[in-house]
PyMOL Python script that loads the backbone (N, CA, C, O; Angstrom):
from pymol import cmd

cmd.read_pdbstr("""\
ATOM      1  N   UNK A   1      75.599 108.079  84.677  1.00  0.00           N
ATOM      2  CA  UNK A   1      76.519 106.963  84.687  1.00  0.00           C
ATOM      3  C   UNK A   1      76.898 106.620  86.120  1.00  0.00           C
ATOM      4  O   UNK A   1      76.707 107.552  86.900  1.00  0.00           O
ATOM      5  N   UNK A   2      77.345 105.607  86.605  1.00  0.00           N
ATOM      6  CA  UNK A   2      77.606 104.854  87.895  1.00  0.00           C
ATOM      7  C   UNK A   2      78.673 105.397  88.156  1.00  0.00           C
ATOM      8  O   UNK A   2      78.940 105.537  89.350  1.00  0.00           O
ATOM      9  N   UNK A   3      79.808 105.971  86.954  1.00  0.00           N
ATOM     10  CA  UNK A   3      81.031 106.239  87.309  1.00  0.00           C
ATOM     11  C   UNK A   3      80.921 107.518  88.162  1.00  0.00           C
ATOM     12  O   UNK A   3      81.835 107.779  88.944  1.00  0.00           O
ATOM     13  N   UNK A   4      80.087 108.148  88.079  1.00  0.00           N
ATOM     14  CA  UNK A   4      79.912 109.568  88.802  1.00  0.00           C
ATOM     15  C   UNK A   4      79.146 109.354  90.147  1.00  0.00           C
ATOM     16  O   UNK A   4      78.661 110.145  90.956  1.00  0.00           O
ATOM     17  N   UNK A   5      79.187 108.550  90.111  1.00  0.00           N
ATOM     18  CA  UNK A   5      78.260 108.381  91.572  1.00  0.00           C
ATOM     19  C   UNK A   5      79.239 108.602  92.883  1.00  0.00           C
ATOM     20  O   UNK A   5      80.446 108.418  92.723  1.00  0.00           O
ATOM     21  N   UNK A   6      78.748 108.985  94.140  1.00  0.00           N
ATOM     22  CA  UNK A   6      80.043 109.302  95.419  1.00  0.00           C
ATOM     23  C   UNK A   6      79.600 107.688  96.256  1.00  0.00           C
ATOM     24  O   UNK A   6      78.577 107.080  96.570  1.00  0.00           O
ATOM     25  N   UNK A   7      81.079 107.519  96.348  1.00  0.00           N
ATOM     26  CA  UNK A   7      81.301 106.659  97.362  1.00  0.00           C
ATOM     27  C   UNK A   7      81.456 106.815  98.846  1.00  0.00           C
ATOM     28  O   UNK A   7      81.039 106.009  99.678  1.00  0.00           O
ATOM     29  N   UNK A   8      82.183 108.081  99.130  1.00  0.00           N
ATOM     30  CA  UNK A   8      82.093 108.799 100.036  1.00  0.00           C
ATOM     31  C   UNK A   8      83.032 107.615 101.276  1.00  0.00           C
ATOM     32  O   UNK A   8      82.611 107.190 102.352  1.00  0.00           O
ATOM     33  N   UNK A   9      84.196 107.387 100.697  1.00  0.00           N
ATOM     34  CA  UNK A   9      85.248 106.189 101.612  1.00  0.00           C
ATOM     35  C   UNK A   9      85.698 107.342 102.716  1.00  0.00           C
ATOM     36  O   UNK A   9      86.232 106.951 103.754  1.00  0.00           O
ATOM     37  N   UNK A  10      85.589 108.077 102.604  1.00  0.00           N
ATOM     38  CA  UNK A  10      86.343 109.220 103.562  1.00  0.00           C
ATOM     39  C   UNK A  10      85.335 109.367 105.230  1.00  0.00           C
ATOM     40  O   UNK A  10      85.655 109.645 106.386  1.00  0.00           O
ATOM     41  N   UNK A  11      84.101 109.027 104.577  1.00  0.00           N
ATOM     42  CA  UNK A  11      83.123 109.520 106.000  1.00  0.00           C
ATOM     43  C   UNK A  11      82.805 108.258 106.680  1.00  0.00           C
ATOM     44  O   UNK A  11      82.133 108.270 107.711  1.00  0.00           O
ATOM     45  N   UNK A  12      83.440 106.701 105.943  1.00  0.00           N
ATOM     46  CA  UNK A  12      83.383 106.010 106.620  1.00  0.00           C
ATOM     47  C   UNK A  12      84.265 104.847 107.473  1.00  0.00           C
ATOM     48  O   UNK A  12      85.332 104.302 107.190  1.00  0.00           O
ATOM     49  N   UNK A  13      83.389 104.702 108.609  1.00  0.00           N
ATOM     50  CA  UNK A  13      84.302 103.990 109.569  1.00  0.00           C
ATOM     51  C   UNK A  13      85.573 102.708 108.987  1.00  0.00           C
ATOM     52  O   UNK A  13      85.481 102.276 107.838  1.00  0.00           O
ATOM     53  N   UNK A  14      86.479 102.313 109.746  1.00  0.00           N
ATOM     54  CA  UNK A  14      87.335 101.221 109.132  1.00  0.00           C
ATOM     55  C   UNK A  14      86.861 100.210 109.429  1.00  0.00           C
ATOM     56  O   UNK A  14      87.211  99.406 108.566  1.00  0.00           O
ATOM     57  N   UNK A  15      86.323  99.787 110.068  1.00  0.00           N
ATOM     58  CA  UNK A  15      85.412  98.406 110.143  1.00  0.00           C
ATOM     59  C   UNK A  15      84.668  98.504 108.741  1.00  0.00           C
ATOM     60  O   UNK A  15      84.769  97.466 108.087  1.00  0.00           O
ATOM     61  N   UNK A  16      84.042  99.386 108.218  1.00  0.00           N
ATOM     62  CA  UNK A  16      83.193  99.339 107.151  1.00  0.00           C
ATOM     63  C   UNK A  16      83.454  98.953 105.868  1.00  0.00           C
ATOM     64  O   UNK A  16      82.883  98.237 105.045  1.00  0.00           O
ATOM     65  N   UNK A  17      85.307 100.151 105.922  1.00  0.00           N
ATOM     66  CA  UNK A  17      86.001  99.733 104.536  1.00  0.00           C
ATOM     67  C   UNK A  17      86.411  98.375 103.968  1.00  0.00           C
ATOM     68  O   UNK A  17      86.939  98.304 102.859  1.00  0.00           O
ATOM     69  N   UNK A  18      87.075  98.032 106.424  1.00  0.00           N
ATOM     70  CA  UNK A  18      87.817  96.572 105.930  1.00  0.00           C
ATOM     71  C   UNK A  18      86.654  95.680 105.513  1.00  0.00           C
ATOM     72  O   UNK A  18      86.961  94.703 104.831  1.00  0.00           O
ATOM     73  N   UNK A  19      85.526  95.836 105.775  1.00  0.00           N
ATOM     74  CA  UNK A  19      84.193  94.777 105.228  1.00  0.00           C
ATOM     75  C   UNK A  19      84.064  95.042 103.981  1.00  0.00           C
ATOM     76  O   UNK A  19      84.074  94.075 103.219  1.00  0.00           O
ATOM     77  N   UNK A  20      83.962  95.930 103.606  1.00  0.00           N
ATOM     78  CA  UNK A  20      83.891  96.059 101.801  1.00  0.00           C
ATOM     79  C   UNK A  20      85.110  95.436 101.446  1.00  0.00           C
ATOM     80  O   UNK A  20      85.077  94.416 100.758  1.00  0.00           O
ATOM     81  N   UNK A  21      86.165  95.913 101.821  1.00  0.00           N
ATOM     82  CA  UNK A  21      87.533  95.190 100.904  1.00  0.00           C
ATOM     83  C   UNK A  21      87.549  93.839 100.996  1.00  0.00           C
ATOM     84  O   UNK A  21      88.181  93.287 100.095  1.00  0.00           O
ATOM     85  N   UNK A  22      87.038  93.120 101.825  1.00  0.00           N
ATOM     86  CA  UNK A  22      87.392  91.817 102.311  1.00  0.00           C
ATOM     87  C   UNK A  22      86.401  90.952 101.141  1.00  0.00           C
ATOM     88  O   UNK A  22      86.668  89.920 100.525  1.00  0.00           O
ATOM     89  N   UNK A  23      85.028  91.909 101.107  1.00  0.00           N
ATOM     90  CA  UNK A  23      84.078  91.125 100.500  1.00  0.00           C
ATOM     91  C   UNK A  23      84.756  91.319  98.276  1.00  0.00           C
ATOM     92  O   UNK A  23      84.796  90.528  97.334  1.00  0.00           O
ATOM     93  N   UNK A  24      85.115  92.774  98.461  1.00  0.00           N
ATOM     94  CA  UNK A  24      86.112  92.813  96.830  1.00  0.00           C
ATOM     95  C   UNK A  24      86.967  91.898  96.812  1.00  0.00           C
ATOM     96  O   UNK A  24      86.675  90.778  96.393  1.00  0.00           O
ATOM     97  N   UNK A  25      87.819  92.114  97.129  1.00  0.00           N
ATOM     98  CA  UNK A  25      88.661  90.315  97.212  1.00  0.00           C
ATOM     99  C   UNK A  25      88.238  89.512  97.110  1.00  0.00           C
ATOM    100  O   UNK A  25      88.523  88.954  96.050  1.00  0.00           O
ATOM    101  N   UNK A  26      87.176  88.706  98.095  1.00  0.00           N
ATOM    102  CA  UNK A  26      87.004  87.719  97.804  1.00  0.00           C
ATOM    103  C   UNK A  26      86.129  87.501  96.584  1.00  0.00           C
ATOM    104  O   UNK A  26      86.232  86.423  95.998  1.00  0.00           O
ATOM    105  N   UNK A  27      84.985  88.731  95.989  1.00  0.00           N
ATOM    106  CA  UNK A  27      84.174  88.272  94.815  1.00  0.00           C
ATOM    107  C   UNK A  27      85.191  88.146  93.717  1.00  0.00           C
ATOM    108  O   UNK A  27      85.204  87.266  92.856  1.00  0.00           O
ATOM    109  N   UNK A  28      86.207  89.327  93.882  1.00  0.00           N
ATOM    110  CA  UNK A  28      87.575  89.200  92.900  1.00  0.00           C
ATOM    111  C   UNK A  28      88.254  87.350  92.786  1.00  0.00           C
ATOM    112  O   UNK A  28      88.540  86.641  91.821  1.00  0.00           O
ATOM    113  N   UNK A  29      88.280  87.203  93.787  1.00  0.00           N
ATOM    114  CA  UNK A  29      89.104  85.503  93.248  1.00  0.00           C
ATOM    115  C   UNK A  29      87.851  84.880  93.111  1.00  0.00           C
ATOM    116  O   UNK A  29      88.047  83.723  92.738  1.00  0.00           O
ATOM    117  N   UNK A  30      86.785  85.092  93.229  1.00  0.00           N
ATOM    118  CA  UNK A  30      85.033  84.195  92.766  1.00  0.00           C
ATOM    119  C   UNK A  30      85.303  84.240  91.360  1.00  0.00           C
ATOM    120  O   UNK A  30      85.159  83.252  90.641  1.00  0.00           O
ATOM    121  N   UNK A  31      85.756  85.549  90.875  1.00  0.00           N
ATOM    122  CA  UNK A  31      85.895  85.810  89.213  1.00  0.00           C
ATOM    123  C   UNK A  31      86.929  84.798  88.819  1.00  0.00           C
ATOM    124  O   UNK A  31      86.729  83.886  88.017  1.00  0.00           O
ATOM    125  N   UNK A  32      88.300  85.088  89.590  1.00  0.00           N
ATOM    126  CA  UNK A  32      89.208  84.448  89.318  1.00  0.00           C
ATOM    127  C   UNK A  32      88.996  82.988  88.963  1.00  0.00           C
ATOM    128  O   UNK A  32      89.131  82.621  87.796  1.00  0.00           O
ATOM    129  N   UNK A  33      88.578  81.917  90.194  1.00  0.00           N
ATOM    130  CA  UNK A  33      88.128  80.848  89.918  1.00  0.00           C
ATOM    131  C   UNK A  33      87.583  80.382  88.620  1.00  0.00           C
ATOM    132  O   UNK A  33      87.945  79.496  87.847  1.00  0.00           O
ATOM    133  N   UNK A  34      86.279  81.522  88.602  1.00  0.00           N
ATOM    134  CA  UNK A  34      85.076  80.944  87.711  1.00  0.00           C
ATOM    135  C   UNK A  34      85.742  81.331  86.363  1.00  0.00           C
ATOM    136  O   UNK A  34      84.963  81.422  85.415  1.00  0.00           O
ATOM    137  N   UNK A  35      87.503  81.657  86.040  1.00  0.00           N
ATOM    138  CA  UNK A  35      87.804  81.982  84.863  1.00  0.00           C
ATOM    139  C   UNK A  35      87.784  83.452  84.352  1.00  0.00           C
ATOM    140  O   UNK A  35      87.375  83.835  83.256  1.00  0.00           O
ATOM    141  N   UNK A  36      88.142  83.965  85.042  1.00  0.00           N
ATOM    142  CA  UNK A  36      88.118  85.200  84.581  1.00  0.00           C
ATOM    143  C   UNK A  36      89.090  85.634  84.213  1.00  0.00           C
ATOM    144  O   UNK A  36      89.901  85.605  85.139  1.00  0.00           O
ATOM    145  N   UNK A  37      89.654  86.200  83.008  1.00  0.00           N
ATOM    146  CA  UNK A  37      91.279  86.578  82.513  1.00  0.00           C
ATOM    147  C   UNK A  37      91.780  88.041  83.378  1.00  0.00           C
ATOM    148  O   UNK A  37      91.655  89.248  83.169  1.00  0.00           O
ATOM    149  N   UNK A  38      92.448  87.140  84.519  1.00  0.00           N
ATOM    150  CA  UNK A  38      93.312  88.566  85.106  1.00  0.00           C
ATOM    151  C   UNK A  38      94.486  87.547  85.885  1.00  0.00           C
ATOM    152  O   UNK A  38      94.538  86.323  86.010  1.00  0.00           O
ATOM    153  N   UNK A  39      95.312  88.562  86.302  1.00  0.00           N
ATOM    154  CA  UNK A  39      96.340  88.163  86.808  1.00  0.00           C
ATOM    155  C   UNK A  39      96.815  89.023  88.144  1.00  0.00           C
ATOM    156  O   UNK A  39      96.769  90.253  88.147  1.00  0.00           O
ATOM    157  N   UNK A  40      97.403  88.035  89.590  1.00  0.00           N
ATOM    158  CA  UNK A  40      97.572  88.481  90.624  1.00  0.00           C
ATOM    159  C   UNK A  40      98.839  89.380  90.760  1.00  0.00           C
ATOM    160  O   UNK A  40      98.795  90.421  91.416  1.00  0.00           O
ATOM    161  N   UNK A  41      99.777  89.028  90.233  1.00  0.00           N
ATOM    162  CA  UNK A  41     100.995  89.842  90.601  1.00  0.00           C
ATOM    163  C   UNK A  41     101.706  90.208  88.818  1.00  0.00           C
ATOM    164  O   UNK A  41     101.391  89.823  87.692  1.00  0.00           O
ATOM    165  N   UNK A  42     102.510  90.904  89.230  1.00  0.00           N
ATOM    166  CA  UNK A  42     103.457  91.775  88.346  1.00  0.00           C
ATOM    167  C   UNK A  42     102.755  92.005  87.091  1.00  0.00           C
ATOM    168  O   UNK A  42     102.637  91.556  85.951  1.00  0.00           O
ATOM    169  N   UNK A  43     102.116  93.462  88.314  1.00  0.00           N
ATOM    170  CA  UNK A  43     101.110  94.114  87.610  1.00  0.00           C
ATOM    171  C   UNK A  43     101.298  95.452  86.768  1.00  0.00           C
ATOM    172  O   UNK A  43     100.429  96.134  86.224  1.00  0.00           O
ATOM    173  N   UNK A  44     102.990  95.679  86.820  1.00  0.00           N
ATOM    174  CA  UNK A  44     103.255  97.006  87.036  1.00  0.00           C
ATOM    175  C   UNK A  44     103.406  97.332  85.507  1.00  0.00           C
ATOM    176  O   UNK A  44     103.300  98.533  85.257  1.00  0.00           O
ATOM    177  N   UNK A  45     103.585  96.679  84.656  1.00  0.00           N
ATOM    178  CA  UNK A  45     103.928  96.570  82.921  1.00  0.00           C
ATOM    179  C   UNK A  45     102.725  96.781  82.333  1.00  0.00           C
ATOM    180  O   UNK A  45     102.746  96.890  81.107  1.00  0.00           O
ATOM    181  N   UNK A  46     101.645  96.869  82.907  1.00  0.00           N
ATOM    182  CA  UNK A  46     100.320  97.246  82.345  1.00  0.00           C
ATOM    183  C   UNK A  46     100.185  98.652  82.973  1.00  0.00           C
ATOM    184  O   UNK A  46     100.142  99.529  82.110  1.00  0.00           O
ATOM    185  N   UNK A  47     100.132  98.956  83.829  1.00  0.00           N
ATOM    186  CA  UNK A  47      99.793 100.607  84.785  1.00  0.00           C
ATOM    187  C   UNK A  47     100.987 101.532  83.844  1.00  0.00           C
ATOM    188  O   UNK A  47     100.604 102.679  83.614  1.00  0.00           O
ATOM    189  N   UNK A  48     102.004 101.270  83.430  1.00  0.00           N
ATOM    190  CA  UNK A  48     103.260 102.122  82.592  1.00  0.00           C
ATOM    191  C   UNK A  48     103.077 101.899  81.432  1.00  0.00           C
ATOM    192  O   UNK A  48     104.096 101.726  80.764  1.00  0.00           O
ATOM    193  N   UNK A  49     102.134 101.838  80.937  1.00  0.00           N
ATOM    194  CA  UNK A  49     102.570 101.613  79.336  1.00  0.00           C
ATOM    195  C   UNK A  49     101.178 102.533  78.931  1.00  0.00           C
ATOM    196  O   UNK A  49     100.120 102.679  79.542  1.00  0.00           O
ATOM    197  N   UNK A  50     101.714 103.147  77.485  1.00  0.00           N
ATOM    198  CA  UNK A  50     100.154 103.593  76.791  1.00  0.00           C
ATOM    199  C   UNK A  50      98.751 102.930  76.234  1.00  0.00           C
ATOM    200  O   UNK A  50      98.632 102.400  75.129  1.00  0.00           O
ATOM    201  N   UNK A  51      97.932 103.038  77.013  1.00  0.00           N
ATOM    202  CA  UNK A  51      96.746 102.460  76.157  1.00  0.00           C
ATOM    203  C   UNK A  51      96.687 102.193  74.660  1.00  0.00           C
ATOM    204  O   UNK A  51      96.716 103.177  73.922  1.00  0.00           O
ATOM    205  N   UNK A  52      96.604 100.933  74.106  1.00  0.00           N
ATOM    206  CA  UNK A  52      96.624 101.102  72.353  1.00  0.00           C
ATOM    207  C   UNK A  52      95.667 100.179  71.849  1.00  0.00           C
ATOM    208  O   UNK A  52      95.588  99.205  72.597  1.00  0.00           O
ATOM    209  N   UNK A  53      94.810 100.105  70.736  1.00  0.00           N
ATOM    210  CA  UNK A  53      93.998  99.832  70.243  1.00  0.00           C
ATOM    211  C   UNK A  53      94.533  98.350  69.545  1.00  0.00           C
ATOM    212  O   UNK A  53      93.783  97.385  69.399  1.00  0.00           O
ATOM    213  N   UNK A  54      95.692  98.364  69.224  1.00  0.00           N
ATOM    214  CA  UNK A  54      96.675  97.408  68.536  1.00  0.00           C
ATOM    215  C   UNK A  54      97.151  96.496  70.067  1.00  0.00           C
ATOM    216  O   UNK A  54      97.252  95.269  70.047  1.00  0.00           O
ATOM    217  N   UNK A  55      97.294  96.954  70.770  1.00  0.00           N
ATOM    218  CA  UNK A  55      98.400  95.810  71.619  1.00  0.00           C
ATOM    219  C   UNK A  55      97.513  96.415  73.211  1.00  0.00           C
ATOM    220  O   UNK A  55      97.744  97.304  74.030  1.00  0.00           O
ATOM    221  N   UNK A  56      96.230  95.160  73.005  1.00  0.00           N
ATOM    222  CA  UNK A  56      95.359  95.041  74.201  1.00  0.00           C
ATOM    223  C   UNK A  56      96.030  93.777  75.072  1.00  0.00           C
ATOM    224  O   UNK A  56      96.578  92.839  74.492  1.00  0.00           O
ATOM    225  N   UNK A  57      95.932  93.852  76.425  1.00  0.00           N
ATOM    226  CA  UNK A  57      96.390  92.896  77.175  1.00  0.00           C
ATOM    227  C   UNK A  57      95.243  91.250  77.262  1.00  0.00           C
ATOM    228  O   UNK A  57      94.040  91.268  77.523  1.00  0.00           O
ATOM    229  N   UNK A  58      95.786  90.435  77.065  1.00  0.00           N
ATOM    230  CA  UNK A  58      94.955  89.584  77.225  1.00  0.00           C
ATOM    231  C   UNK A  58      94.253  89.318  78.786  1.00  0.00           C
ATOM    232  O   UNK A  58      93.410  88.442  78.980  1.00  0.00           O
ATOM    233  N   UNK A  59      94.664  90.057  79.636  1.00  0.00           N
ATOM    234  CA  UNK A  59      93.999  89.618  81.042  1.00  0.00           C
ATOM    235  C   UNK A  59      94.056  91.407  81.570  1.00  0.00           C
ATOM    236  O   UNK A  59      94.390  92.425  80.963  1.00  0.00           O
ATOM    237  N   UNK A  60      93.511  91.139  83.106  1.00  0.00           N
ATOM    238  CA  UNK A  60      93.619  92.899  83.315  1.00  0.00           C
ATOM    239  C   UNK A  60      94.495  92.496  85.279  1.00  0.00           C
ATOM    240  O   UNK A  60      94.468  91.399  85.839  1.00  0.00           O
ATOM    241  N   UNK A  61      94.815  93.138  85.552  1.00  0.00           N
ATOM    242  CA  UNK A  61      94.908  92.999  86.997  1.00  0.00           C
ATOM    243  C   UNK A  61      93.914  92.846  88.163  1.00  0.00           C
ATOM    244  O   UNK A  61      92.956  93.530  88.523  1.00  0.00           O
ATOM    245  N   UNK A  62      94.443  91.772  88.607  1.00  0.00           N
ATOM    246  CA  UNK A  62      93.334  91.676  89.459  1.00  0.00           C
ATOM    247  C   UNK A  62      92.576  92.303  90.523  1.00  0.00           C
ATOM    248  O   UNK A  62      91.471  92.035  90.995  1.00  0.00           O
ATOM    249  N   UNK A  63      93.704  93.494  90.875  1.00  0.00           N
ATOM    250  CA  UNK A  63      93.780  95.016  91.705  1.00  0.00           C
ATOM    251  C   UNK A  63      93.244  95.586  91.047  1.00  0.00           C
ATOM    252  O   UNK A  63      93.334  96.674  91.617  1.00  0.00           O
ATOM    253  N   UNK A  64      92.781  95.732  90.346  1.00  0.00           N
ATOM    254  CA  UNK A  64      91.636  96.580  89.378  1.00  0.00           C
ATOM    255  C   UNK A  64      90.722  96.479  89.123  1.00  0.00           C
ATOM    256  O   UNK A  64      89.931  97.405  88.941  1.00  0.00           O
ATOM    257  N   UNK A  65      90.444  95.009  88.988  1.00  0.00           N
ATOM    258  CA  UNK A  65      88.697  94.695  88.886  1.00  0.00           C
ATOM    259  C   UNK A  65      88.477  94.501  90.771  1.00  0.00           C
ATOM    260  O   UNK A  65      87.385  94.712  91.297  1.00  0.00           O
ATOM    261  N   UNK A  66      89.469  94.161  91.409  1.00  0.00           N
ATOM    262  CA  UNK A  66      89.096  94.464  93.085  1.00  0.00           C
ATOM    263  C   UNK A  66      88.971  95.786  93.612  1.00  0.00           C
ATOM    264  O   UNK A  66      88.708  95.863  94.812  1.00  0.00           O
ATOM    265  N   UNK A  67      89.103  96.813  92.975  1.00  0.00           N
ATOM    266  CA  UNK A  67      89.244  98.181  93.415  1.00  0.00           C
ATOM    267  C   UNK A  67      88.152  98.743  92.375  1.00  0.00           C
ATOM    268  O   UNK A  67      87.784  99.871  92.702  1.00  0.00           O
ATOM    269  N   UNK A  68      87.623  98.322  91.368  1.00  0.00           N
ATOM    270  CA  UNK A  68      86.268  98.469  90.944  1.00  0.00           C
ATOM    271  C   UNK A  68      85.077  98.165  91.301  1.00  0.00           C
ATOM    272  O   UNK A  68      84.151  98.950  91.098  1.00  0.00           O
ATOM    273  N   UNK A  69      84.804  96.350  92.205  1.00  0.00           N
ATOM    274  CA  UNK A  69      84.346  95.879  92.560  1.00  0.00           C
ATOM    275  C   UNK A  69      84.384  96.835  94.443  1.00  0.00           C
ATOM    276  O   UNK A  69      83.451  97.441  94.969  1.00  0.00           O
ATOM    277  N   UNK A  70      85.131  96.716  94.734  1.00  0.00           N
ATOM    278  CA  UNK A  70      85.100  98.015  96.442  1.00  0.00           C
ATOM    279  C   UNK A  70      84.364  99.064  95.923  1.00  0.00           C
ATOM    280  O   UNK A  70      83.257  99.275  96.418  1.00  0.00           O
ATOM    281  N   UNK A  71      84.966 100.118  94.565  1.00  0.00           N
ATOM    282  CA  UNK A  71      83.992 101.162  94.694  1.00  0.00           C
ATOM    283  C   UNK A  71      82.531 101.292  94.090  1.00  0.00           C
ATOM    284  O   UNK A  71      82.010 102.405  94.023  1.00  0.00           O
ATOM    285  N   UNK A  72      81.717  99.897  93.550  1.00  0.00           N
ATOM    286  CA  UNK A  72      80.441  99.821  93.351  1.00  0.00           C
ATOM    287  C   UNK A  72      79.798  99.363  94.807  1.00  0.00           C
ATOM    288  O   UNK A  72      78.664  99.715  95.132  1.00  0.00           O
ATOM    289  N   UNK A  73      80.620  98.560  95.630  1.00  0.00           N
ATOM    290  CA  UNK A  73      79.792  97.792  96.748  1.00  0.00           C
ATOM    291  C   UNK A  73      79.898  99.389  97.777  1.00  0.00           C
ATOM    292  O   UNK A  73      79.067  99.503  98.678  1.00  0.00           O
ATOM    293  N   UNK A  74      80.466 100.018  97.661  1.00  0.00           N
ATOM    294  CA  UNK A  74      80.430 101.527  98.453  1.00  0.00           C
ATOM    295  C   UNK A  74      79.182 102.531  98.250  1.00  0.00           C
ATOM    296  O   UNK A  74      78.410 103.155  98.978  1.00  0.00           O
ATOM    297  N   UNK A  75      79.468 102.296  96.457  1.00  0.00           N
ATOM    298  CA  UNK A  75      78.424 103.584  95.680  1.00  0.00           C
ATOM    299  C   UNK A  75      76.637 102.627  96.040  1.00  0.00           C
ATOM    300  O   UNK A  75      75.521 103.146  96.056  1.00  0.00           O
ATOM    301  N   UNK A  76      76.950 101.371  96.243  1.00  0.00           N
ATOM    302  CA  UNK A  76      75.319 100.745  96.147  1.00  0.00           C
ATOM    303  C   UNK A  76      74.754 101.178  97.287  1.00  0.00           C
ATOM    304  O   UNK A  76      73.730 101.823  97.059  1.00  0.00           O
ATOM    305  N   UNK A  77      75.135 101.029  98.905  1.00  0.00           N
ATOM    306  CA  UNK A  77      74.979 101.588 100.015  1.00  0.00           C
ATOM    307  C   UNK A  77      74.062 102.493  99.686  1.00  0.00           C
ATOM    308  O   UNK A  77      72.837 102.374  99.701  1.00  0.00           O
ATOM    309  N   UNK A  78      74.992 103.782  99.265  1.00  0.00           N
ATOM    310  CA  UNK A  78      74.734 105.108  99.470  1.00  0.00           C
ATOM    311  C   UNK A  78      73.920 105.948  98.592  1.00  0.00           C
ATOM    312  O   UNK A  78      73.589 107.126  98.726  1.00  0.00           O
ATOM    313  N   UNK A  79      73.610 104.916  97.462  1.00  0.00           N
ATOM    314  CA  UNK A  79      72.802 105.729  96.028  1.00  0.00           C
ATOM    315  C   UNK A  79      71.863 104.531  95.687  1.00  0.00           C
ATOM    316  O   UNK A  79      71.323 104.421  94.586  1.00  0.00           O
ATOM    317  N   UNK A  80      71.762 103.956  96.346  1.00  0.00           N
ATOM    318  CA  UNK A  80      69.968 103.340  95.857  1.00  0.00           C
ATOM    319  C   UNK A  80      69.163 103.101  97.274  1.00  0.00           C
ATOM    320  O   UNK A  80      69.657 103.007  98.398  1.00  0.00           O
ATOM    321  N   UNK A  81      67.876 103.036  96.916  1.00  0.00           N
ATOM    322  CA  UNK A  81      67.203 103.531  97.451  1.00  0.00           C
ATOM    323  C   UNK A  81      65.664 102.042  97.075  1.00  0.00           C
ATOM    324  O   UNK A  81      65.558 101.216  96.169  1.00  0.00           O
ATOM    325  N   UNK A  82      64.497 102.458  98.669  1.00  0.00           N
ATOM    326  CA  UNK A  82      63.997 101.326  97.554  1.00  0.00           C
ATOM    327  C   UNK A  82      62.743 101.325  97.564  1.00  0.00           C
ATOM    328  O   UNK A  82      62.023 101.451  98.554  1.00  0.00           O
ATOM    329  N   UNK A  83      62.270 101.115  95.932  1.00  0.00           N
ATOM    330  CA  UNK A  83      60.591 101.486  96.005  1.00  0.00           C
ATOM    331  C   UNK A  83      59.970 100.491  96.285  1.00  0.00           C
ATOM    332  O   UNK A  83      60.384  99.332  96.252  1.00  0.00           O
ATOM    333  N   UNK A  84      58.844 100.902  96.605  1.00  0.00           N
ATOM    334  CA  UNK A  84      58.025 100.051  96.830  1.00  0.00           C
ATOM    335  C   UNK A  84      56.537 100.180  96.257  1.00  0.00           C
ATOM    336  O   UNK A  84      56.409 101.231  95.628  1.00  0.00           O
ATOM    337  N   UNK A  85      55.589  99.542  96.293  1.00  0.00           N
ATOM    338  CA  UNK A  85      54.019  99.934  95.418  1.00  0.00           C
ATOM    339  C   UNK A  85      53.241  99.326  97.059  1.00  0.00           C
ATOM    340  O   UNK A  85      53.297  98.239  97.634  1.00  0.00           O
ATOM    341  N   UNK A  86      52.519 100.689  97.398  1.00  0.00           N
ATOM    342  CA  UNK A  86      51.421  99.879  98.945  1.00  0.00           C
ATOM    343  C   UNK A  86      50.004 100.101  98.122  1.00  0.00           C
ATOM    344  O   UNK A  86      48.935  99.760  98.630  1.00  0.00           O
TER     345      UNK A  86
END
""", "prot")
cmd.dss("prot")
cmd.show_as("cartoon", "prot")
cmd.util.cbc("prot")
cmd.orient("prot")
């Protein structure tokens, strides 16, 4: 699974991170635009409450699909690789 994959944010430079974050954000409001159900602020009533099968949120935070979106553009770097046929 992708979820297990290392990102490894710790060994790299801050120029690198602030380029990944800058580029999560912005694909994050690309989503936003193109309709995507999330919401920017007062986010905190979803992070405190119990997960329930009955009472799903209609949108998700947008700090969340941006902090999902940072740690795939991290894990792609560092865990693929690329074939080729000579």
């Amino acid at each position: 699974s992708i979820a297990f994959l290392q990102a490894c944010s710790e060994k790299r430079s801050f120029k690198s991170l602030w380029g990944y974050t800058f580029a999560a954000v912005f694909l994050t409001f690309c989503f936003y635009i193109g309709g995507y159900p999330m919401k920017w602020c007062n986010e905190t009533d979803l992070f405190f409450s119990v997960p329930s099968p009955d009472r799903r949120p209609d949108w998700i935070p947008a700090s969340w699909l941006a902090s999902c979106l940072l740690y795939h553009l991290q894990t792609v770097e560092i865990n693929s690789f690329p074939i080729s046929e000579a």
